[in-house]
Backbone as a printed PyTorch tensor [residue, N CA C, xyz], in Angstrom:
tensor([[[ 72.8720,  55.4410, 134.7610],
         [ 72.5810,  56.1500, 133.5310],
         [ 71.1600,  56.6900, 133.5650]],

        [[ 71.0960,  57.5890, 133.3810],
         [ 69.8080,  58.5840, 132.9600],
         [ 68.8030,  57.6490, 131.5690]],

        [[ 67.4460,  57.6440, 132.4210],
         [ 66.5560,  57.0460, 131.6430],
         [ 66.1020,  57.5090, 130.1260]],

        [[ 66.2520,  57.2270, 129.1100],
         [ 66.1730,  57.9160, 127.6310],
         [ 64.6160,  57.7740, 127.5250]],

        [[ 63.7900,  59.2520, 127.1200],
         [ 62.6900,  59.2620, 127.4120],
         [ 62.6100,  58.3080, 125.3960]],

        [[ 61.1920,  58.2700, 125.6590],
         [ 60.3520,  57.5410, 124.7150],
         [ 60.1100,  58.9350, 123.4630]],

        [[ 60.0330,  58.3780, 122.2780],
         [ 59.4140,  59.5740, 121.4590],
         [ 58.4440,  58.8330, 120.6790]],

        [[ 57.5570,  60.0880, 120.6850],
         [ 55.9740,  59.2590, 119.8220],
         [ 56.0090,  58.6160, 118.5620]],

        [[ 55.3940,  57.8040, 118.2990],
         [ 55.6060,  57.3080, 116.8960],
         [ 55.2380,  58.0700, 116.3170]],

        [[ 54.8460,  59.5370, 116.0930],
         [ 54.4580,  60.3590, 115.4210],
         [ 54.9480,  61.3550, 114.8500]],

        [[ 56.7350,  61.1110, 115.3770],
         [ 57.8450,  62.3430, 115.5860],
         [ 59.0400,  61.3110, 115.2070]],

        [[ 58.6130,  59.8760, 115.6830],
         [ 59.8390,  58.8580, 115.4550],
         [ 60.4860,  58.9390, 113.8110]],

        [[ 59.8990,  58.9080, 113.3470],
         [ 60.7150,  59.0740, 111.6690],
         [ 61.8590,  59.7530, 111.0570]],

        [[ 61.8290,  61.5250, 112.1000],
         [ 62.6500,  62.6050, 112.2710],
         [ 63.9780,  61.4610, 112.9430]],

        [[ 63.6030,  60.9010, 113.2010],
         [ 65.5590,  60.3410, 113.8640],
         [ 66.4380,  59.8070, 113.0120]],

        [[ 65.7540,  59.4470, 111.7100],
         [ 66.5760,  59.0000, 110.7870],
         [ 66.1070,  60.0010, 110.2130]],

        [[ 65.7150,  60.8430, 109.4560],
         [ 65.2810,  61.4600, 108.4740],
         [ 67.2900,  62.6200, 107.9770]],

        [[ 67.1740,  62.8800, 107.0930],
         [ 68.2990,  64.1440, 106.6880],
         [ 68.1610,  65.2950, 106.8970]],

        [[ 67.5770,  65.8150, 108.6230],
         [ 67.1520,  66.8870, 108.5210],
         [ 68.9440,  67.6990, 109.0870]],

        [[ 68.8500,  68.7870, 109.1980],
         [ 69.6750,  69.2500, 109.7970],
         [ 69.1280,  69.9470, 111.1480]],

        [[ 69.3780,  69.6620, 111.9260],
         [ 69.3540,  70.1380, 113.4690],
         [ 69.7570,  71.3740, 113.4990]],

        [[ 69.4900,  71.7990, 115.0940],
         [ 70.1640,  73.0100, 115.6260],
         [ 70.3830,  72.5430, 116.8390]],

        [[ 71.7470,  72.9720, 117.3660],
         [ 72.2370,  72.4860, 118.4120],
         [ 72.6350,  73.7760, 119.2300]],

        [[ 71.8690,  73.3610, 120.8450],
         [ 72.3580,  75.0330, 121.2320],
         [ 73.3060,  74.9400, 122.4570]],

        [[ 74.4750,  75.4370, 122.4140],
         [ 75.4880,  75.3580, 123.6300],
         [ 75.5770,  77.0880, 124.2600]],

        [[ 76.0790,  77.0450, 125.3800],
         [ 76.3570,  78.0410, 126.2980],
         [ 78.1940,  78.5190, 126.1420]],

        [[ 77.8200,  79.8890, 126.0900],
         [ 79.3680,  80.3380, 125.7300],
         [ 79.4600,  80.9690, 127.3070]],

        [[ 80.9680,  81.3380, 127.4140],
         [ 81.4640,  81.4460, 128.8400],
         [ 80.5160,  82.4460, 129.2360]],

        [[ 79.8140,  83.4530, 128.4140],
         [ 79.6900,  84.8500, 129.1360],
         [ 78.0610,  84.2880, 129.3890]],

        [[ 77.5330,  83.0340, 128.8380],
         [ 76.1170,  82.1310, 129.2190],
         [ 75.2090,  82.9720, 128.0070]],

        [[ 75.7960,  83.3690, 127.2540],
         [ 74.5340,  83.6180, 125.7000],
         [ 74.9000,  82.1060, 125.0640]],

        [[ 74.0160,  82.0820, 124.1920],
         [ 73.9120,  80.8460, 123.4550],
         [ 74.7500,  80.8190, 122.1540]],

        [[ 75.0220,  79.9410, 121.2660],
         [ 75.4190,  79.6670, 120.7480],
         [ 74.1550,  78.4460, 119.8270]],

        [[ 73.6820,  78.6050, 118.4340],
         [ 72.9490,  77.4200, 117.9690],
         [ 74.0990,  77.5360, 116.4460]],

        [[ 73.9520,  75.9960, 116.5730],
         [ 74.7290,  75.9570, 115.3020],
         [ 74.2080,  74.6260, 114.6420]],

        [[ 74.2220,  74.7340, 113.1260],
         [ 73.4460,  73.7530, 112.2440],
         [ 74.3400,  72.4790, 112.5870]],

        [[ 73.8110,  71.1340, 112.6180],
         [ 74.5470,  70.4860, 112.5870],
         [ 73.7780,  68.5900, 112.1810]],

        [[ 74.4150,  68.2330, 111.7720],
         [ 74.1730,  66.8130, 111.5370],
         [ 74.1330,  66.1380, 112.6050]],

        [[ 73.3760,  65.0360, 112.7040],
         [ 72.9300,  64.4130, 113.8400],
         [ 73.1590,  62.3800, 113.7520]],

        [[ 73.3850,  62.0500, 114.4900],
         [ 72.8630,  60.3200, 114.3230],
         [ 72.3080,  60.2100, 115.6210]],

        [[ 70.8790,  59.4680, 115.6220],
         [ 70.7050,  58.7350, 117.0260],
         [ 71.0100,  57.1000, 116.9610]],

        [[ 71.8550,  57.0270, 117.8920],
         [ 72.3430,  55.6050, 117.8970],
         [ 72.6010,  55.4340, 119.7770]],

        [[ 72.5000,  54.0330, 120.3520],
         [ 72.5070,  53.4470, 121.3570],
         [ 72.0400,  54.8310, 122.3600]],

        [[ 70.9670,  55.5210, 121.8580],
         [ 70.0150,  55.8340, 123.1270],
         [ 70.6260,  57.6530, 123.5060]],

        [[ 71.4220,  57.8790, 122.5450],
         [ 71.9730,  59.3450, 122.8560],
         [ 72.0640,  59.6220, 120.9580]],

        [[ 72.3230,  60.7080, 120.5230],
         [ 72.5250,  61.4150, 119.5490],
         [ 74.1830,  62.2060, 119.5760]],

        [[ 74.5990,  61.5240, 118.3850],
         [ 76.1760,  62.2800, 117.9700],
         [ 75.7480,  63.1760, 117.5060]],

        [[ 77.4420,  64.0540, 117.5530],
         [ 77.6110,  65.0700, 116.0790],
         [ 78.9360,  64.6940, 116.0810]],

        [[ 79.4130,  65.1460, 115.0110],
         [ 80.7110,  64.9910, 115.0460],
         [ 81.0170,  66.5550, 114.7290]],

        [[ 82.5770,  67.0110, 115.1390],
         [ 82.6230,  68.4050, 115.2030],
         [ 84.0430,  68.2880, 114.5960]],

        [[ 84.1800,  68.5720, 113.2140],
         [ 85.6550,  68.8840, 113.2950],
         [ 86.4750,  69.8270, 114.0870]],

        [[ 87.9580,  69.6860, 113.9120],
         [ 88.7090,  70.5370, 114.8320],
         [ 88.9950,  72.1390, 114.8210]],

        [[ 88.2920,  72.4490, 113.2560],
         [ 88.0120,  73.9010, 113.2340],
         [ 86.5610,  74.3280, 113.7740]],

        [[ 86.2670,  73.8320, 113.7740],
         [ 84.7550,  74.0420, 114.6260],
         [ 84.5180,  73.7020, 116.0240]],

        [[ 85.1580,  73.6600, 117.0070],
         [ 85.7350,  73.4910, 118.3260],
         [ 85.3400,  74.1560, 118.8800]],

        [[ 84.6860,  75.4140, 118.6280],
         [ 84.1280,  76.4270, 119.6220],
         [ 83.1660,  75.1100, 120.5490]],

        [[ 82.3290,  74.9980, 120.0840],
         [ 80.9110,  74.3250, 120.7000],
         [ 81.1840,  72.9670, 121.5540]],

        [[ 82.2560,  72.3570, 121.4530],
         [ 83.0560,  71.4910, 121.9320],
         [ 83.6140,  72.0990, 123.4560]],

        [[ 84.1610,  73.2640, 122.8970],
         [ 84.9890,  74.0630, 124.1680],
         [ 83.2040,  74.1330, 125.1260]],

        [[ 82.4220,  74.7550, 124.6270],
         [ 81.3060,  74.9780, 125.7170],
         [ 81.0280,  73.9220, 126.3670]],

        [[ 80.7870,  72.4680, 125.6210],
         [ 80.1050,  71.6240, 126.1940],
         [ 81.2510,  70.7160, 127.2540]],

        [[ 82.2510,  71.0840, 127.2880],
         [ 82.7480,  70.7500, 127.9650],
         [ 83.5650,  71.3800, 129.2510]],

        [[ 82.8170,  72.9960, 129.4650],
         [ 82.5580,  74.0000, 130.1860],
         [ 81.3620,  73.5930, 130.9020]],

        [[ 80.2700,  73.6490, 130.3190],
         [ 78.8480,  73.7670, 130.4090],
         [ 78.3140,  72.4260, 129.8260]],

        [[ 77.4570,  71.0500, 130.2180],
         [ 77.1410,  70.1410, 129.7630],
         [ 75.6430,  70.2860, 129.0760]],

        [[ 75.2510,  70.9920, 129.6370],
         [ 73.6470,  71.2500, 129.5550],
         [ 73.7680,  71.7940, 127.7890]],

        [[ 72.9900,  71.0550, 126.9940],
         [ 72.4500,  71.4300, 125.7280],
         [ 71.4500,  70.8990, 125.3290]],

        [[ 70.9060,  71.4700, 124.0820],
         [ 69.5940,  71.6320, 124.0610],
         [ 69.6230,  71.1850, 122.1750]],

        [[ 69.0660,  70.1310, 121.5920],
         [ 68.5880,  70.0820, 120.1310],
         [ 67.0950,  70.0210, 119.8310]],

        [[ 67.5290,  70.5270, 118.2640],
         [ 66.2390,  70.6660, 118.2480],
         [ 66.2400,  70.5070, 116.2930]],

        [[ 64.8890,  69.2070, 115.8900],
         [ 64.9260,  68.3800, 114.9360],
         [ 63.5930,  69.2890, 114.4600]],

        [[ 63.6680,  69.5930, 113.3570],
         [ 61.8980,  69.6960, 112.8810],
         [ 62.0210,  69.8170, 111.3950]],

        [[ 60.9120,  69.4590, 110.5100],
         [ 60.8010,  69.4810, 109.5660],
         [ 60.4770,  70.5210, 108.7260]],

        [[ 61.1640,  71.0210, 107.4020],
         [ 61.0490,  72.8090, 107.4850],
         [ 59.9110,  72.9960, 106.2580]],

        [[ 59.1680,  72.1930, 106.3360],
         [ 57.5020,  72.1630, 105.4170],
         [ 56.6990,  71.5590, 106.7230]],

        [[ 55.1460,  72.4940, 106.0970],
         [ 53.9750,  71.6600, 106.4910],
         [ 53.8820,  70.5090, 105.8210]],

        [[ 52.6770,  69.5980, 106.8680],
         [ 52.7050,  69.7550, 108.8300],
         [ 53.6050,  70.2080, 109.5960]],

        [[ 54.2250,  70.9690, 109.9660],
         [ 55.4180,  70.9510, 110.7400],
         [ 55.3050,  69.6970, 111.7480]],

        [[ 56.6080,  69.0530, 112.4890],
         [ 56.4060,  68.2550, 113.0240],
         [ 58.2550,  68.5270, 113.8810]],

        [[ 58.6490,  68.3030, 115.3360],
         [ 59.5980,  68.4190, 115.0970],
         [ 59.8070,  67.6400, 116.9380]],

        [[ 61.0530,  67.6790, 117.1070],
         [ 61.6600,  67.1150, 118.5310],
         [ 62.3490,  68.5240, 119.1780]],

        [[ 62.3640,  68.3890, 120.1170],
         [ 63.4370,  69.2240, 121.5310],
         [ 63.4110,  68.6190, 122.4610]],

        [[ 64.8400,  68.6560, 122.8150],
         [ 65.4710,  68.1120, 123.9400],
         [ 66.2450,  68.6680, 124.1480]],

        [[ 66.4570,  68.4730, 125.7340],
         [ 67.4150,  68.9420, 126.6070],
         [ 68.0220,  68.0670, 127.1010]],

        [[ 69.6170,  67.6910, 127.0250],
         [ 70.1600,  66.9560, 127.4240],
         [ 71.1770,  66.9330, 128.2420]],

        [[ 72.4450,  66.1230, 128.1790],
         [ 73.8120,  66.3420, 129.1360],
         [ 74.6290,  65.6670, 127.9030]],

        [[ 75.4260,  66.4960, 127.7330],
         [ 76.7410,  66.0590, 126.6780],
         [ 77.8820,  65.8730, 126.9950]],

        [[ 78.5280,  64.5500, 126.5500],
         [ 79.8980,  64.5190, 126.6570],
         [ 80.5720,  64.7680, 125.5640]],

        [[ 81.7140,  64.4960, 125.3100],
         [ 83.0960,  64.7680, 124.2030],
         [ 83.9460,  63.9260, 124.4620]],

        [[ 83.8850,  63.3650, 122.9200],
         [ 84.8150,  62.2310, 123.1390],
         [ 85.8100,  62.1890, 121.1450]],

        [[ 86.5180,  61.4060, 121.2860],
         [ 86.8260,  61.2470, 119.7020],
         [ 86.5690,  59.9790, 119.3860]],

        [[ 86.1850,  59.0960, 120.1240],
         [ 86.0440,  57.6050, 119.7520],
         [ 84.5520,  57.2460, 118.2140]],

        [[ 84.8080,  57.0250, 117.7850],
         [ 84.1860,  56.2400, 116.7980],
         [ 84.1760,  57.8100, 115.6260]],

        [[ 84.9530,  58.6230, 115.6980],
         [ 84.7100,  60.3640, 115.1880],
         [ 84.3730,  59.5070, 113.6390]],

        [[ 85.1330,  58.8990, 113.0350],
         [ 84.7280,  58.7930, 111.5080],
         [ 83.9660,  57.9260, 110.9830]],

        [[ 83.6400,  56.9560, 112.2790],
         [ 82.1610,  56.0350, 111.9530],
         [ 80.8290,  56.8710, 112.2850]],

        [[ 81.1440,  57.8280, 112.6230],
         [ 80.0890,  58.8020, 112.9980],
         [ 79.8760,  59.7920, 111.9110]],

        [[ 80.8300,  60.2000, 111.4450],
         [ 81.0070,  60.7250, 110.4110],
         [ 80.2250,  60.4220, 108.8970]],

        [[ 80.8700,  58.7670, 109.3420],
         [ 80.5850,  58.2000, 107.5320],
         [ 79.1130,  58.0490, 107.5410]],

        [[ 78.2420,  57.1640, 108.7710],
         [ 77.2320,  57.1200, 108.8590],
         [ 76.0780,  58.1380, 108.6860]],

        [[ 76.4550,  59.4110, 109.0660],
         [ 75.5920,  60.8010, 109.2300],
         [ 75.7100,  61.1450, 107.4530]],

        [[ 76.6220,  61.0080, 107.1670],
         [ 77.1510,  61.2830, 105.9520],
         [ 76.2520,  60.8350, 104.7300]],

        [[ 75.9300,  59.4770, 105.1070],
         [ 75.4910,  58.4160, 104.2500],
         [ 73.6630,  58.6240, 104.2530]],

        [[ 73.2080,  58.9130, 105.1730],
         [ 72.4190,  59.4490, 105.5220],
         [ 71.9800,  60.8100, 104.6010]],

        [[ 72.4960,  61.5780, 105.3130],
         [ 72.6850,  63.0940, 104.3700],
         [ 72.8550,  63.1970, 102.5660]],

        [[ 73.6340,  62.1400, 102.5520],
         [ 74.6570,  62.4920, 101.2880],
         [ 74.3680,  60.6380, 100.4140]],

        [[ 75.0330,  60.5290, 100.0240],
         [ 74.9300,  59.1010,  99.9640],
         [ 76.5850,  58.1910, 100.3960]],

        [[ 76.7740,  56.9130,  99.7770],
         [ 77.7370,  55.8490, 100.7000],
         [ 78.9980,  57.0640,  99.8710]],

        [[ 79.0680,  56.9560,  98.6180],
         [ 80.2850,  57.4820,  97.7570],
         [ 80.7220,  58.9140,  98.1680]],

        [[ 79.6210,  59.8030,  98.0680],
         [ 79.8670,  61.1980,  98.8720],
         [ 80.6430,  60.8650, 100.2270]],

        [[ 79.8200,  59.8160, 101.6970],
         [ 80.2620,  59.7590, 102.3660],
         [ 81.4910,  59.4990, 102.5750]],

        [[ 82.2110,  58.3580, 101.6800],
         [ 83.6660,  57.6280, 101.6950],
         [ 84.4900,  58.6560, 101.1710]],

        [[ 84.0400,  59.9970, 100.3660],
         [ 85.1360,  60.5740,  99.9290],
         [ 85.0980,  61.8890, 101.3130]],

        [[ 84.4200,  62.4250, 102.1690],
         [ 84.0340,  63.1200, 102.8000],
         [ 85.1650,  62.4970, 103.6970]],

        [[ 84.5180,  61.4330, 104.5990],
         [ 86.0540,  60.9030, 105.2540],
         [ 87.3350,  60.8800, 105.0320]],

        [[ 87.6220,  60.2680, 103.7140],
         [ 88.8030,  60.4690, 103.4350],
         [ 89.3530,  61.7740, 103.2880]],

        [[ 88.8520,  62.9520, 103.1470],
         [ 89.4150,  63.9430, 103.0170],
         [ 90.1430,  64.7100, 104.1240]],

        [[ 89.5800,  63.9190, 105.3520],
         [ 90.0060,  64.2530, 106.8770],
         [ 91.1990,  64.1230, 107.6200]],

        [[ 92.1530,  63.9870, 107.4210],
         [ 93.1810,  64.2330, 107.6620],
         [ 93.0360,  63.8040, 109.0890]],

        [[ 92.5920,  64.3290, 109.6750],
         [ 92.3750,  63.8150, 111.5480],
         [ 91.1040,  63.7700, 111.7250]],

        [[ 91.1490,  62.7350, 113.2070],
         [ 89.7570,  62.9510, 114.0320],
         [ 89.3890,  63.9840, 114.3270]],

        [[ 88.4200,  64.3880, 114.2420],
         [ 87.8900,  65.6410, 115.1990],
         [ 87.4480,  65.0730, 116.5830]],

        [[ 86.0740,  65.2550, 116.9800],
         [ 85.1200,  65.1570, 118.2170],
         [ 83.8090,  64.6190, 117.6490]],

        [[ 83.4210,  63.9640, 118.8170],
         [ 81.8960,  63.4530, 118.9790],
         [ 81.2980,  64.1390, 119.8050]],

        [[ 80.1580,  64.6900, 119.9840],
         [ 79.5670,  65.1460, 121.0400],
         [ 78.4050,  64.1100, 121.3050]],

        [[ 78.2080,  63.8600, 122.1420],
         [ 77.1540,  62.2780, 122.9060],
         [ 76.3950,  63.1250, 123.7200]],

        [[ 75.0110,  63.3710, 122.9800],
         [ 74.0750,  63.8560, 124.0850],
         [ 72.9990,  62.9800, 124.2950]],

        [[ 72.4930,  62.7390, 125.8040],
         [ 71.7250,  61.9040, 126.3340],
         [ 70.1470,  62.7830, 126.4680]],

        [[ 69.2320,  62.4170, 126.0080],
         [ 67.8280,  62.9570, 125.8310],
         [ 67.7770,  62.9150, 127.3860]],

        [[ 67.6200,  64.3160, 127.9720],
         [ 66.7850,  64.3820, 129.6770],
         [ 65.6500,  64.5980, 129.5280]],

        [[ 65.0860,  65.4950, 128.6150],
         [ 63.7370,  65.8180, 129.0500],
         [ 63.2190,  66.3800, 127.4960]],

        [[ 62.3320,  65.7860, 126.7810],
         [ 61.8950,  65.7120, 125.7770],
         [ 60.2180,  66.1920, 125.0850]],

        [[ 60.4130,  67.1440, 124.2760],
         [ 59.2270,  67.8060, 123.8050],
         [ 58.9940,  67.5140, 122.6210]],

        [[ 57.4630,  67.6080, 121.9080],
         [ 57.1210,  66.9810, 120.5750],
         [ 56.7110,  68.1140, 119.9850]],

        [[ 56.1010,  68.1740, 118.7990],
         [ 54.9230,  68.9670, 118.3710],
         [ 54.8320,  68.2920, 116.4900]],

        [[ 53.0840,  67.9300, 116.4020],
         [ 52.7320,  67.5440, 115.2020],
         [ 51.8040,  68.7340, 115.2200]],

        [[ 51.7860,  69.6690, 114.0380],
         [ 50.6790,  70.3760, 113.3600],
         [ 49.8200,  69.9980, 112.3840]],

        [[ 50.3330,  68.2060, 112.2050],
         [ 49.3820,  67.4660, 111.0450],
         [ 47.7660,  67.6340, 110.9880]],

        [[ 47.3000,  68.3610, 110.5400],
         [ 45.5590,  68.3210, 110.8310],
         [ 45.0440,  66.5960, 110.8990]],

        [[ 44.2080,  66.9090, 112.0200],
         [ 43.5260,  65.1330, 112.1860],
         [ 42.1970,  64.7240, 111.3720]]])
């Protein structure tokens, strides 16, 4: 397994925080694709979960592994993460991933009715941090 780089305690907060991400995948013809998306970091990689109408980005990353997120906070200081990673696709844990990001975002009650409304699993996308960039504009 690929070593999960370190992030500064100065950027660490953004991993739980409710921000919304941008997630960027490669379409067949190799233009990009960024799309907003909810995030969890848990055991050393970062989910999304993708429902099954939203599958485009799913189809890439499992064309093309190489993707790229990117976390920042949309007020001064700006402060934010990028990474470049390797993604898999999977459906395993899709609605504990779900409820959790959810709960996060939204709160527990929003989250429990959000799930339930799902009818099926969708996808997880599991990206592993390769190579990791910071930036604080906090004046010192």
């Amino acid at each position: 397994m690929t070593d999960v780089p370190q992030f500064p305690a100065d950027v660490i907060d953004l991993l739980e925080a409710p921000i919304v991400a941008v997630l960027a995948t490669r379409r067949r013809d190799d233009t990009v694709l960024l799309s907003p998306v909810w995030f969890e970091w848990r055991d050393g990689a970062f989910h999304v979960w993708v429902d099954r109408e939203s599958a485009g980005k799913v189809r890439h990353v499992q064309r093309d592994p190489r993707v790229s997120l990117v976390i920042s906070t949309p007020d001064p200081p700006y402060r934010g993460i990028e990474l470049r990673g390797e993604a898999t696709v999977t459906d395993e844990d899709y609605f504990g991933v779900m409820r959790r990001t959810a709960e996060r975002y939204y709160d527990a009650e929003h989250a429990a009715k959000l799930v339930a409304d799902y009818p099926e699993p969708g996808y997880v996308i599991r990206i592993v941090p390769v190579d990791v960039r910071t930036w604080n504009y906090t004046p010192s």
